[in-house]
PyMOL Python script that loads the backbone (N, CA, C, O; Angstrom):
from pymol import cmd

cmd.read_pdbstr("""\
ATOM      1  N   UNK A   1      51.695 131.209-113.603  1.00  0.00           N
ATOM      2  CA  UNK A   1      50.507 131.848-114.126  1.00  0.00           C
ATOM      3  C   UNK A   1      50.841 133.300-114.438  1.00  0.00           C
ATOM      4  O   UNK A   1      51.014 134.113-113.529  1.00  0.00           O
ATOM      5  N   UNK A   2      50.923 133.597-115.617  1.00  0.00           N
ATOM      6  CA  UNK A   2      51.275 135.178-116.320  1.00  0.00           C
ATOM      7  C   UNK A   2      49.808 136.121-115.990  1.00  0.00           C
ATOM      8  O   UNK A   2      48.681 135.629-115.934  1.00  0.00           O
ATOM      9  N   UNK A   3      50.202 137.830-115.760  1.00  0.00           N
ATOM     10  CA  UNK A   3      48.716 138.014-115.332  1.00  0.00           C
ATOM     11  C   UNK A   3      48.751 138.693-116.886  1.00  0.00           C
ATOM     12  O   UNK A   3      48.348 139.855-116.927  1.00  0.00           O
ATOM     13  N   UNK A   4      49.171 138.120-118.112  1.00  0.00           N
ATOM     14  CA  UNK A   4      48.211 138.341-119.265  1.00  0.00           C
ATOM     15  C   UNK A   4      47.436 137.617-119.716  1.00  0.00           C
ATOM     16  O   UNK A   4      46.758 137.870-120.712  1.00  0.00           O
ATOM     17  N   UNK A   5      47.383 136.302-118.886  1.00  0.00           N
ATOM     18  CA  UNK A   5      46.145 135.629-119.247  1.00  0.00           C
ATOM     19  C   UNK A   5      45.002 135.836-119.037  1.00  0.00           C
ATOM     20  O   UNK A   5      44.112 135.100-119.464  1.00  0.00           O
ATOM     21  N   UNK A   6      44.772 137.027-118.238  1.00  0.00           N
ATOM     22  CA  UNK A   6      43.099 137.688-117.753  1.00  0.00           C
ATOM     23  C   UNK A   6      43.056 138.821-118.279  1.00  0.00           C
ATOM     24  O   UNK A   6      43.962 139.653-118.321  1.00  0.00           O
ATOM     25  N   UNK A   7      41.564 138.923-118.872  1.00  0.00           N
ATOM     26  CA  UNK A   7      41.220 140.053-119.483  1.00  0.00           C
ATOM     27  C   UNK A   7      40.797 140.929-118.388  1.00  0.00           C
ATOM     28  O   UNK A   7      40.217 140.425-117.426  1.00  0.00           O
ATOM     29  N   UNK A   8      41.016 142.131-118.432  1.00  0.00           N
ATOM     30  CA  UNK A   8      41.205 143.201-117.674  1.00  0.00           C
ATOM     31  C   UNK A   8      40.027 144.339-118.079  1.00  0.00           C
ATOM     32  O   UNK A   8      39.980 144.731-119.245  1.00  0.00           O
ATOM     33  N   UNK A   9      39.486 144.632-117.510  1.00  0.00           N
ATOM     34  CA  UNK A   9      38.225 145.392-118.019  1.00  0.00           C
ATOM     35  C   UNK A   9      38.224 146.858-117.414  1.00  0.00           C
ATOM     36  O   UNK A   9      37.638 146.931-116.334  1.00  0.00           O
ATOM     37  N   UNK A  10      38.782 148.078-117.910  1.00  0.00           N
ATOM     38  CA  UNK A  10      39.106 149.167-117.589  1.00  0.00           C
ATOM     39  C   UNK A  10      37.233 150.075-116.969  1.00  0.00           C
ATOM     40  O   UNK A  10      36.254 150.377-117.651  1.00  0.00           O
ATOM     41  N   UNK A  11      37.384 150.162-116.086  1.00  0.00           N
ATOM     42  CA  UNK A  11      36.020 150.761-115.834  1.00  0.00           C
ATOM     43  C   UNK A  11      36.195 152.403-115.401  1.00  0.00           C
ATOM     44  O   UNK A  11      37.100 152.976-114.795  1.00  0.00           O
ATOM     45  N   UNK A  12      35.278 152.759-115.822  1.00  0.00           N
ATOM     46  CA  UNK A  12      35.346 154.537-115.718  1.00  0.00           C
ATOM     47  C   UNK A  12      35.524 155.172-114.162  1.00  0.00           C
ATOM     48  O   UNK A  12      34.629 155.058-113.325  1.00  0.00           O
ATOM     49  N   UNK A  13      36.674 155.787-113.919  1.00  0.00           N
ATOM     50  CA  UNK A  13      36.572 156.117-112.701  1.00  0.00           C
ATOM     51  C   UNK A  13      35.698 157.832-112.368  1.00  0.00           C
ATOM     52  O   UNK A  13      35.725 158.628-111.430  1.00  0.00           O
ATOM     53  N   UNK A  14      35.075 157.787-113.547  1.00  0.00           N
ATOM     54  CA  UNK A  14      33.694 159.331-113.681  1.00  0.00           C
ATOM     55  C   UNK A  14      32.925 158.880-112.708  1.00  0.00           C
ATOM     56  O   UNK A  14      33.026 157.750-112.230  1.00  0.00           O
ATOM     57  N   UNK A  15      32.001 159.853-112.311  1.00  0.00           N
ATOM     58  CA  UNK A  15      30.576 159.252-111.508  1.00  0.00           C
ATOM     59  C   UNK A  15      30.370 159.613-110.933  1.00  0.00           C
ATOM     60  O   UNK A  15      31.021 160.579-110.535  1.00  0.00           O
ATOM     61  N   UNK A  16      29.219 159.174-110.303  1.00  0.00           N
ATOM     62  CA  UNK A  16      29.780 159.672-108.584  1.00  0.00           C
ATOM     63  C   UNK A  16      29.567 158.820-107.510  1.00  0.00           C
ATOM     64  O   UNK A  16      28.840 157.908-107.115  1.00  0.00           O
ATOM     65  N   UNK A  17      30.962 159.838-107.066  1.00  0.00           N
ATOM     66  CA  UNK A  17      31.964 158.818-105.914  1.00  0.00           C
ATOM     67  C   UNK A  17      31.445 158.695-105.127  1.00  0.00           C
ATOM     68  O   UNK A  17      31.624 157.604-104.586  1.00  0.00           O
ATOM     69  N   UNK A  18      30.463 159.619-104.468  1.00  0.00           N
ATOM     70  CA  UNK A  18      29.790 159.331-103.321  1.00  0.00           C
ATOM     71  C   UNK A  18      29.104 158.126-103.152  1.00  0.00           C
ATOM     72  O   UNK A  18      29.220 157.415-102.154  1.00  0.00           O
ATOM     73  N   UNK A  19      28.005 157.758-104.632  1.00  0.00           N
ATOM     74  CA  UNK A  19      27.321 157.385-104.396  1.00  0.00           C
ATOM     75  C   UNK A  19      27.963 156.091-104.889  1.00  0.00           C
ATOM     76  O   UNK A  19      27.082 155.245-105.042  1.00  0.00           O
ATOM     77  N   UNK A  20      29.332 155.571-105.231  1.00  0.00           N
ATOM     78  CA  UNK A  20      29.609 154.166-105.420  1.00  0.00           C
ATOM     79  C   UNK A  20      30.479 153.709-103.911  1.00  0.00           C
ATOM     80  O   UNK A  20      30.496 152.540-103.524  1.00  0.00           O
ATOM     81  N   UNK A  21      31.247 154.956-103.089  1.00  0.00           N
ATOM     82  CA  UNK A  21      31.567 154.537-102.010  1.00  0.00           C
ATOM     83  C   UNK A  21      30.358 153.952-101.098  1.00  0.00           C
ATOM     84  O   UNK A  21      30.724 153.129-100.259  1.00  0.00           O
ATOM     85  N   UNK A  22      28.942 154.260-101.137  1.00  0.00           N
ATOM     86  CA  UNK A  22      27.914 153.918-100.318  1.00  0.00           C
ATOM     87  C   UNK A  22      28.066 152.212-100.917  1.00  0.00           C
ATOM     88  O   UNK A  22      28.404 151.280-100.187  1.00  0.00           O
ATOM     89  N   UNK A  23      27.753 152.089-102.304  1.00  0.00           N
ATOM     90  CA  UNK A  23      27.652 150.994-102.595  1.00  0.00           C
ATOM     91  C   UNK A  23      28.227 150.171-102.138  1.00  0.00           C
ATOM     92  O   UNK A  23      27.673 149.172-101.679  1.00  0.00           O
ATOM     93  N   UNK A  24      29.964 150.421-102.130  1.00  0.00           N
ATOM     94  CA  UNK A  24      30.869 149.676-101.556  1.00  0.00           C
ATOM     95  C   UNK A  24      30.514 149.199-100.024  1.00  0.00           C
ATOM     96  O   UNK A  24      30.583 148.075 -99.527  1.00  0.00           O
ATOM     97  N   UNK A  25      30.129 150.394 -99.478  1.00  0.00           N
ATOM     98  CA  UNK A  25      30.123 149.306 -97.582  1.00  0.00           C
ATOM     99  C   UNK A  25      29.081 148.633 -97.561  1.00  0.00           C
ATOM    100  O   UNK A  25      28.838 147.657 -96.851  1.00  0.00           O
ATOM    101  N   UNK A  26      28.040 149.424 -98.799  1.00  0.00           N
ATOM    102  CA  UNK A  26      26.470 147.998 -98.445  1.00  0.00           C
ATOM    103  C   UNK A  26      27.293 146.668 -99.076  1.00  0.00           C
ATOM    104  O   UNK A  26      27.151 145.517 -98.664  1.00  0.00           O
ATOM    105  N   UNK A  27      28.129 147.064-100.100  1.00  0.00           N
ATOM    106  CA  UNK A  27      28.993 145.511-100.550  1.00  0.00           C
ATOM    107  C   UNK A  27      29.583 144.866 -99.368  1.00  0.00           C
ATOM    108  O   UNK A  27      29.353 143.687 -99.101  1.00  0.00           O
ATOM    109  N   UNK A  28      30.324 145.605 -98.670  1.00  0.00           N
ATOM    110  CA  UNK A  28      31.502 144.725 -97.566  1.00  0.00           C
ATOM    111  C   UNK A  28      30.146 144.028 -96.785  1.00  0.00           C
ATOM    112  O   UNK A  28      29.821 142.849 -96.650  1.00  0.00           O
ATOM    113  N   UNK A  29      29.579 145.159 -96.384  1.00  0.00           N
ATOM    114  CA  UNK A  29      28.452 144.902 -94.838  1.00  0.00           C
ATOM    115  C   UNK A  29      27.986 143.378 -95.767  1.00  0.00           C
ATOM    116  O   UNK A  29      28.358 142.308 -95.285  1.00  0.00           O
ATOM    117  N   UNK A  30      27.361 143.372 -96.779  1.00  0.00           N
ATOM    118  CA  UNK A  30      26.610 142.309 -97.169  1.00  0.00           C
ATOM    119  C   UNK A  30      27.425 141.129 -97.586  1.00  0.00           C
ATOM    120  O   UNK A  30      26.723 140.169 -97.904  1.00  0.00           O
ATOM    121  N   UNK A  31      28.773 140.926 -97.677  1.00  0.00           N
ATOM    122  CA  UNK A  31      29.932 139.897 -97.688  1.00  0.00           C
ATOM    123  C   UNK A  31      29.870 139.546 -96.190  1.00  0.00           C
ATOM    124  O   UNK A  31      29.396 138.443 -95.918  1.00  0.00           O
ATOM    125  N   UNK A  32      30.219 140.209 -95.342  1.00  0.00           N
ATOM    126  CA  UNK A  32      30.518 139.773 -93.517  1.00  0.00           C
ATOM    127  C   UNK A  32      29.337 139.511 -93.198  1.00  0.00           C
ATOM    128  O   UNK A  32      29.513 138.991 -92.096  1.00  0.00           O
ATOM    129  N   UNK A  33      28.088 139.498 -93.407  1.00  0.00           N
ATOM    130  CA  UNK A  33      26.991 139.082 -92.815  1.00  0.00           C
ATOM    131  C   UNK A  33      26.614 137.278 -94.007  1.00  0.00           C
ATOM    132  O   UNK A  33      26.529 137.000 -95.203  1.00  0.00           O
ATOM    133  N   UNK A  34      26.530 136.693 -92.921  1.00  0.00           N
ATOM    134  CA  UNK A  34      26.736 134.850 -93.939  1.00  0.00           C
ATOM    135  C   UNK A  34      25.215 134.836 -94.038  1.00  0.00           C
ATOM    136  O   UNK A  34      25.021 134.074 -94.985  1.00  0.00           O
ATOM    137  N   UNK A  35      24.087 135.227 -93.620  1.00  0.00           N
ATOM    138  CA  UNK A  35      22.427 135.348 -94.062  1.00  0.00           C
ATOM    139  C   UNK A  35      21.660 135.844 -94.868  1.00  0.00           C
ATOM    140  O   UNK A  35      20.488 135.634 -95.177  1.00  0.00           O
ATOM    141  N   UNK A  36      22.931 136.976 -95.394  1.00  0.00           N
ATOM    142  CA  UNK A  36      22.551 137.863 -96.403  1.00  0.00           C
ATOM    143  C   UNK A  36      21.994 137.694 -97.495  1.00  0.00           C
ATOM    144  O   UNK A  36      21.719 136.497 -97.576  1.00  0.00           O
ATOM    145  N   UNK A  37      21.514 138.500 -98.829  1.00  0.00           N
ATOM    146  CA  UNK A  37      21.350 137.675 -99.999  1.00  0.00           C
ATOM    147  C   UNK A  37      22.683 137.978-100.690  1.00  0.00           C
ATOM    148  O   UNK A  37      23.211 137.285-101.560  1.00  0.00           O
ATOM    149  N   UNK A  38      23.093 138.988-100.227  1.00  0.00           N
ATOM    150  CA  UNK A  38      24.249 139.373-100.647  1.00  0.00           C
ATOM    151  C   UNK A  38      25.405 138.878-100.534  1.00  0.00           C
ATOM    152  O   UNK A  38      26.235 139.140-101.404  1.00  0.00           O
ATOM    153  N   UNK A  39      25.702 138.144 -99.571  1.00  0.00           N
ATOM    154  CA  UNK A  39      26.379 137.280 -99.503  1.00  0.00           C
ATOM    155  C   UNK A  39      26.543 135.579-100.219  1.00  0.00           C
ATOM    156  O   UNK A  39      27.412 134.828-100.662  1.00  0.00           O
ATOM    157  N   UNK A  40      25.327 135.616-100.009  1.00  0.00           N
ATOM    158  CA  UNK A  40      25.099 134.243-100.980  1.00  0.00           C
ATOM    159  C   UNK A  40      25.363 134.437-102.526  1.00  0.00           C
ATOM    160  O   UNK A  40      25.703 133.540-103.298  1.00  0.00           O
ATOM    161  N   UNK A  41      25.182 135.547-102.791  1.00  0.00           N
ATOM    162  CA  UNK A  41      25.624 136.080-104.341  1.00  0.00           C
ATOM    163  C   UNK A  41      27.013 136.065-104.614  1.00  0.00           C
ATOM    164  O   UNK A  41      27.502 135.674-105.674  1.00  0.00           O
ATOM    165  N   UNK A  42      27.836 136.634-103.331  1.00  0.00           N
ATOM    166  CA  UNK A  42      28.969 136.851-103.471  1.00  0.00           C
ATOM    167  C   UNK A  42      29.572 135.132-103.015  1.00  0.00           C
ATOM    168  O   UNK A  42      30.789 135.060-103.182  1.00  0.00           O
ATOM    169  N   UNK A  43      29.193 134.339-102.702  1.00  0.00           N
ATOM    170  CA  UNK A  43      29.527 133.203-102.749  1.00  0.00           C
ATOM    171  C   UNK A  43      29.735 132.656-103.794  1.00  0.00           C
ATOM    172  O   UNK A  43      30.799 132.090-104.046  1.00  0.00           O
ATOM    173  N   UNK A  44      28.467 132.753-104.816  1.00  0.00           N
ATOM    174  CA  UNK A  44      28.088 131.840-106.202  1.00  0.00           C
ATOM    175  C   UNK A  44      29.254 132.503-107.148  1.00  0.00           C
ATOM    176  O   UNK A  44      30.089 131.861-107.786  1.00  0.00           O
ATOM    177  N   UNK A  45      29.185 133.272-107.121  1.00  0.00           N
ATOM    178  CA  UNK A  45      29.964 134.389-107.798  1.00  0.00           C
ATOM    179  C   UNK A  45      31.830 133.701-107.985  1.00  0.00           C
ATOM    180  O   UNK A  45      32.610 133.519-108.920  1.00  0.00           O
ATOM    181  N   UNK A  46      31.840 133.510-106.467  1.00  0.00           N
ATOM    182  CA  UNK A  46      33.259 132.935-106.142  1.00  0.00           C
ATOM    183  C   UNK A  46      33.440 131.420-106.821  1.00  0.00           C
ATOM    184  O   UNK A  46      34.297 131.064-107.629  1.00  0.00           O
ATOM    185  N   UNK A  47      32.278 130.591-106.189  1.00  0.00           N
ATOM    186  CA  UNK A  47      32.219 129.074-107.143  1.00  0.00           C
ATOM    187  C   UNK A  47      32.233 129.238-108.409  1.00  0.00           C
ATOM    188  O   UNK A  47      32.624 128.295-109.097  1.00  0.00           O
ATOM    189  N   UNK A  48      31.855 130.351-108.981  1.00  0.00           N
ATOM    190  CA  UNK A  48      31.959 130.360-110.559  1.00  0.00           C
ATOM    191  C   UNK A  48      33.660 130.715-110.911  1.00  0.00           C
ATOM    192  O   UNK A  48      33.962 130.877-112.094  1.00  0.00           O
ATOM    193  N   UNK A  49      34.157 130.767-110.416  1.00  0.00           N
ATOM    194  CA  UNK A  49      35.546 131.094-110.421  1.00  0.00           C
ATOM    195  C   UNK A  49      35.954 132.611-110.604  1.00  0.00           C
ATOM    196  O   UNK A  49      37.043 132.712-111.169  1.00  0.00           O
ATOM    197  N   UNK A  50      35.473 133.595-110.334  1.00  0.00           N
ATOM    198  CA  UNK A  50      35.523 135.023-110.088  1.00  0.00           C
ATOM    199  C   UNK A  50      36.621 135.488-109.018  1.00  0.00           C
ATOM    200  O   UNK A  50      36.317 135.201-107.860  1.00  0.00           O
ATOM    201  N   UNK A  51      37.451 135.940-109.135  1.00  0.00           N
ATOM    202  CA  UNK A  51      38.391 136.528-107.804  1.00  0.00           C
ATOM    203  C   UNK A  51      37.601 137.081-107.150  1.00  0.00           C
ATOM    204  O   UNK A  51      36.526 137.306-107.707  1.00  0.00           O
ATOM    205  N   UNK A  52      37.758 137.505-105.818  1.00  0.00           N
ATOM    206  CA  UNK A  52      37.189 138.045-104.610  1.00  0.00           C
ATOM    207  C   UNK A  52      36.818 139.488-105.357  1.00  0.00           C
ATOM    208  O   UNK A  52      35.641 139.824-105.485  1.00  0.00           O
ATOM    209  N   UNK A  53      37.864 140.276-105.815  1.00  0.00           N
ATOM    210  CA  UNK A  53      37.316 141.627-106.086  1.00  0.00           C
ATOM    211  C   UNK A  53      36.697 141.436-107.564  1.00  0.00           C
ATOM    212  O   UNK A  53      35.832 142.284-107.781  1.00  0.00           O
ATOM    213  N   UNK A  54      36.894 140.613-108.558  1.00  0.00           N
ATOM    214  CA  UNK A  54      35.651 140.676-109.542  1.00  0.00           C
ATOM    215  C   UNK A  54      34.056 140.588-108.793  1.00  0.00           C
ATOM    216  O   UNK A  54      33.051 141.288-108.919  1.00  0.00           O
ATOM    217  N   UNK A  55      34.322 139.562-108.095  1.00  0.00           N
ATOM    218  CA  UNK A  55      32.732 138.717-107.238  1.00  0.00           C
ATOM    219  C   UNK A  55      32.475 139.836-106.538  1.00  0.00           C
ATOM    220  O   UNK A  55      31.309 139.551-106.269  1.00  0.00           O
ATOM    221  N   UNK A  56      32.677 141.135-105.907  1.00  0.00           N
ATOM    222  CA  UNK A  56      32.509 142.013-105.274  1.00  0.00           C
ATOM    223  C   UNK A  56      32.289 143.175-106.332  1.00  0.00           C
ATOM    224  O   UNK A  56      31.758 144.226-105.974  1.00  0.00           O
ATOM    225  N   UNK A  57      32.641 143.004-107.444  1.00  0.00           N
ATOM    226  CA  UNK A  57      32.309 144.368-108.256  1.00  0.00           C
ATOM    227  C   UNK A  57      31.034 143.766-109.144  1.00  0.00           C
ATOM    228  O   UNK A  57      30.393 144.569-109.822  1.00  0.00           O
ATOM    229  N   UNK A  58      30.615 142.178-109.143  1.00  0.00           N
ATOM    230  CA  UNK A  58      29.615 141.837-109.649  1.00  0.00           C
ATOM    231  C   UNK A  58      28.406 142.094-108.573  1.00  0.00           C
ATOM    232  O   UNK A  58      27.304 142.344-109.061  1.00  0.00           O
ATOM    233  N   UNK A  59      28.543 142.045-106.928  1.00  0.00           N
ATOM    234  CA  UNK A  59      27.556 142.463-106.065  1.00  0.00           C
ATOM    235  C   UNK A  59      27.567 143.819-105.700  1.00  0.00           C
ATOM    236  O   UNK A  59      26.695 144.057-104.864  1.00  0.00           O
ATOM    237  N   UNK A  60      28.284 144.859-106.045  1.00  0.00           N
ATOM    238  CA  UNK A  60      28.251 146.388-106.307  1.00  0.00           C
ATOM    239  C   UNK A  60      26.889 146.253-107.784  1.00  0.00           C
ATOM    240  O   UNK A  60      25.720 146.627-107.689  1.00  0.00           O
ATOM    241  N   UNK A  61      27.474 145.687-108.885  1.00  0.00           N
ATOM    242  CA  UNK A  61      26.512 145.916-109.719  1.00  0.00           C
ATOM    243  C   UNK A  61      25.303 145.740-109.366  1.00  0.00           C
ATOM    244  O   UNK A  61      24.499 146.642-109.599  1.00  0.00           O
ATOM    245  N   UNK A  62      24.880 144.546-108.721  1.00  0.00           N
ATOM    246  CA  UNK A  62      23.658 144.259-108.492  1.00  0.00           C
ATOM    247  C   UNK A  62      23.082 144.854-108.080  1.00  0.00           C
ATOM    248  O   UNK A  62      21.962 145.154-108.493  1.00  0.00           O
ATOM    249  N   UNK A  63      23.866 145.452-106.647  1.00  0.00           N
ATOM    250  CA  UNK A  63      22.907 146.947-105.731  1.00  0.00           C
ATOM    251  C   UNK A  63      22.627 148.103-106.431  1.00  0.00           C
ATOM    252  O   UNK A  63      21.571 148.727-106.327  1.00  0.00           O
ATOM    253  N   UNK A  64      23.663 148.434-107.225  1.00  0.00           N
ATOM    254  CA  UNK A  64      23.272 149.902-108.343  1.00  0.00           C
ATOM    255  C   UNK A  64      22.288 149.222-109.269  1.00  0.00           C
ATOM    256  O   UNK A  64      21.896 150.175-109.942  1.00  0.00           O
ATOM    257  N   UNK A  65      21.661 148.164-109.705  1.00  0.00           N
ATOM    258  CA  UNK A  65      20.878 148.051-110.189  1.00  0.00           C
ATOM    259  C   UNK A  65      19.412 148.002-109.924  1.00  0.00           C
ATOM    260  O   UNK A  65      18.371 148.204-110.548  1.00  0.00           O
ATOM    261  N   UNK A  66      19.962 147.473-108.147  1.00  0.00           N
ATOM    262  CA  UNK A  66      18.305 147.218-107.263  1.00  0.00           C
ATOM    263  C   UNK A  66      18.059 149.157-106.871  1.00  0.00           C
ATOM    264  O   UNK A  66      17.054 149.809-107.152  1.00  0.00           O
ATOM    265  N   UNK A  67      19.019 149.547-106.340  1.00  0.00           N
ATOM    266  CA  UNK A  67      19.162 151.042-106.621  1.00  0.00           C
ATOM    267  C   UNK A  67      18.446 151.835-107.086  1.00  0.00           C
ATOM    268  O   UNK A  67      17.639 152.575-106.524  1.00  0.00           O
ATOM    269  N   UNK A  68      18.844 151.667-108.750  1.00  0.00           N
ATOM    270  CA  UNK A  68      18.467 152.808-109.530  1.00  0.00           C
ATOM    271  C   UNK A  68      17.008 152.340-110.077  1.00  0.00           C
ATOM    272  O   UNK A  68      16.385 153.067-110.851  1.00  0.00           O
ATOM    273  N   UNK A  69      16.385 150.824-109.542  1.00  0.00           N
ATOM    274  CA  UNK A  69      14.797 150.039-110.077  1.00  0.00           C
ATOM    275  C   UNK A  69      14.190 151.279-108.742  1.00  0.00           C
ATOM    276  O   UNK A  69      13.490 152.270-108.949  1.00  0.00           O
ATOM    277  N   UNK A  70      14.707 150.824-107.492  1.00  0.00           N
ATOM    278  CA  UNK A  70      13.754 151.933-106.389  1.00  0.00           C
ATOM    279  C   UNK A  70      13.571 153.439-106.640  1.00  0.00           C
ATOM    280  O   UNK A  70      12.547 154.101-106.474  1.00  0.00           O
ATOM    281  N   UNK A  71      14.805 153.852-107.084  1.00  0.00           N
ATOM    282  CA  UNK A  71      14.924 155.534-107.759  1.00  0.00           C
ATOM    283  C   UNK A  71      13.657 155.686-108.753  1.00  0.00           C
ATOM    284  O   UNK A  71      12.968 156.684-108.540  1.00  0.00           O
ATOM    285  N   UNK A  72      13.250 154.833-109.813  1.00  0.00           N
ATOM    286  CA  UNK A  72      12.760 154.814-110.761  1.00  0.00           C
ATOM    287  C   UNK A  72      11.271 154.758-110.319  1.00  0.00           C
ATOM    288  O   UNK A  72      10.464 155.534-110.830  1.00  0.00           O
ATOM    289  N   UNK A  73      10.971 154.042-109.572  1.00  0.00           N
ATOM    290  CA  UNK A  73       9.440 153.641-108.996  1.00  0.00           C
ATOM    291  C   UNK A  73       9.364 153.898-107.951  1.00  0.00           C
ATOM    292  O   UNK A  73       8.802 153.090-107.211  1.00  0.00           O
ATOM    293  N   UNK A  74      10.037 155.481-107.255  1.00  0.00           N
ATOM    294  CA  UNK A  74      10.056 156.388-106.059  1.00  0.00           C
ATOM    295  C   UNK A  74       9.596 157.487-106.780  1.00  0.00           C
ATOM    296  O   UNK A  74       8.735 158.247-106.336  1.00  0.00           O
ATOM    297  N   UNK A  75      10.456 157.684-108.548  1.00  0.00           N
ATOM    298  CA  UNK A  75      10.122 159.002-109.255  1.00  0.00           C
ATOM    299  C   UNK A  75       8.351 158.554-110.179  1.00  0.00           C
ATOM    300  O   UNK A  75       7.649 159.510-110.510  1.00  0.00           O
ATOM    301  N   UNK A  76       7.986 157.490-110.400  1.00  0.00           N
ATOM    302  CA  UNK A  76       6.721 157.169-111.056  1.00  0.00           C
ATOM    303  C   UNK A  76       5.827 158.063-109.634  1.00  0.00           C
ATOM    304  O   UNK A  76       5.282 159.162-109.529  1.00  0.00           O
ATOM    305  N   UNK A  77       6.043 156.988-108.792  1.00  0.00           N
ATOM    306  CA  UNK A  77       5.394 157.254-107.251  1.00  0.00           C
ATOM    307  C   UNK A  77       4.721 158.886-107.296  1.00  0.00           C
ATOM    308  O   UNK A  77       3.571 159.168-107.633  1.00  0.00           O
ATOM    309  N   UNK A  78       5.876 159.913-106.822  1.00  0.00           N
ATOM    310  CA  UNK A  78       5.984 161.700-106.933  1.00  0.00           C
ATOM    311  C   UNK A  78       5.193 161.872-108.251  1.00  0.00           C
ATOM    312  O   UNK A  78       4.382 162.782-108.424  1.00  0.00           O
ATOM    313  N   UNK A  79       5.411 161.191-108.909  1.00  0.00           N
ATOM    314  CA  UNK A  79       4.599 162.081-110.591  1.00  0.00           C
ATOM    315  C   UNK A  79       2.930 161.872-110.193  1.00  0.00           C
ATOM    316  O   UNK A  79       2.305 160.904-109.760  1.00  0.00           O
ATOM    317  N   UNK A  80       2.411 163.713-110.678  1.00  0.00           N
ATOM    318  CA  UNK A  80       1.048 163.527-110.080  1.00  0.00           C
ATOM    319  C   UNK A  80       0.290 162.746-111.233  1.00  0.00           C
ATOM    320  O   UNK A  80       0.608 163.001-112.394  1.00  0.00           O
ATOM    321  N   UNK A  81      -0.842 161.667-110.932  1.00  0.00           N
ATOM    322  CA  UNK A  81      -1.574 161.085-111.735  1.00  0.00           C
ATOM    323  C   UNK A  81      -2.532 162.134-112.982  1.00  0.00           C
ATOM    324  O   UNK A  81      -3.025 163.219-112.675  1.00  0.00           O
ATOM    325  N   UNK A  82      -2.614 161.608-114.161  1.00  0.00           N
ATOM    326  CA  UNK A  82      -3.367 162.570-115.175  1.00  0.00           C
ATOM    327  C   UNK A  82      -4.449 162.539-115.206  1.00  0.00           C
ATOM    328  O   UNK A  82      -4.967 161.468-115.524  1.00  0.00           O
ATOM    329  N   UNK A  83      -5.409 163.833-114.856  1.00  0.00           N
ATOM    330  CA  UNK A  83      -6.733 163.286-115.140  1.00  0.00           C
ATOM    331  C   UNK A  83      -7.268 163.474-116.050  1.00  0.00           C
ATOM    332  O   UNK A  83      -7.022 164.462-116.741  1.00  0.00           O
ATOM    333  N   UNK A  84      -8.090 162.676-116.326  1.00  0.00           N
ATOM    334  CA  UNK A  84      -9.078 162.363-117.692  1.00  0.00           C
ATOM    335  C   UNK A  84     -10.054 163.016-117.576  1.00  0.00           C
ATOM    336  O   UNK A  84     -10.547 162.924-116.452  1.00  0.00           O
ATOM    337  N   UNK A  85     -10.740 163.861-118.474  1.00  0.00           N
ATOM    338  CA  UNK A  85     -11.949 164.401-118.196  1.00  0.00           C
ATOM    339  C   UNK A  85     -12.991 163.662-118.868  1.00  0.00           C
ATOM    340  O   UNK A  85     -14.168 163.999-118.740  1.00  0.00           O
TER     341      UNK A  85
END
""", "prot")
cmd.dss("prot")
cmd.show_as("cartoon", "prot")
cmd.util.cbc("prot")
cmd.orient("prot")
């Protein structure tokens, strides 16, 4: 098996680091725990034929996505309501 048979997907190492290293241990923590949802993701992920670290950068995505939905409707939340006269 040649490793040019897999497409290789260069991802930006910009960002911030802080906040994808967090991602990462809620990733591990949620792989070692078998009740998780996160784990069950990272299961399906694997049956779909994903290597361990693709299936782990697909349950990183997921959390930066559940993430940045709470960021979003934490910042609606703070915004003061308009009143109508």
């Amino acid at each position: 098996m040649a490793s040019g048979d897999r497409a290789r997907h260069r991802l930006s190492r910009s960002g911030d680091r802080q906040l994808n290293s967090v991602l990462h241990t809620i990733a591990v923590v949620q792989i070692r725990m078998p009740n998780s949802p996160g784990h069950t993701y990272y299961q399906r992920k694997l049956s779909e034929g994903k290597t361990p670290r693709e299936a782990k950068r697909c349950l990183k995505r997921r959390l930066a996505d559940h993430v940045w939905k709470v960021m979003l409707a934490d910042e609606r939340r703070a915004q003061p309501l308009a009143v109508t006269p």
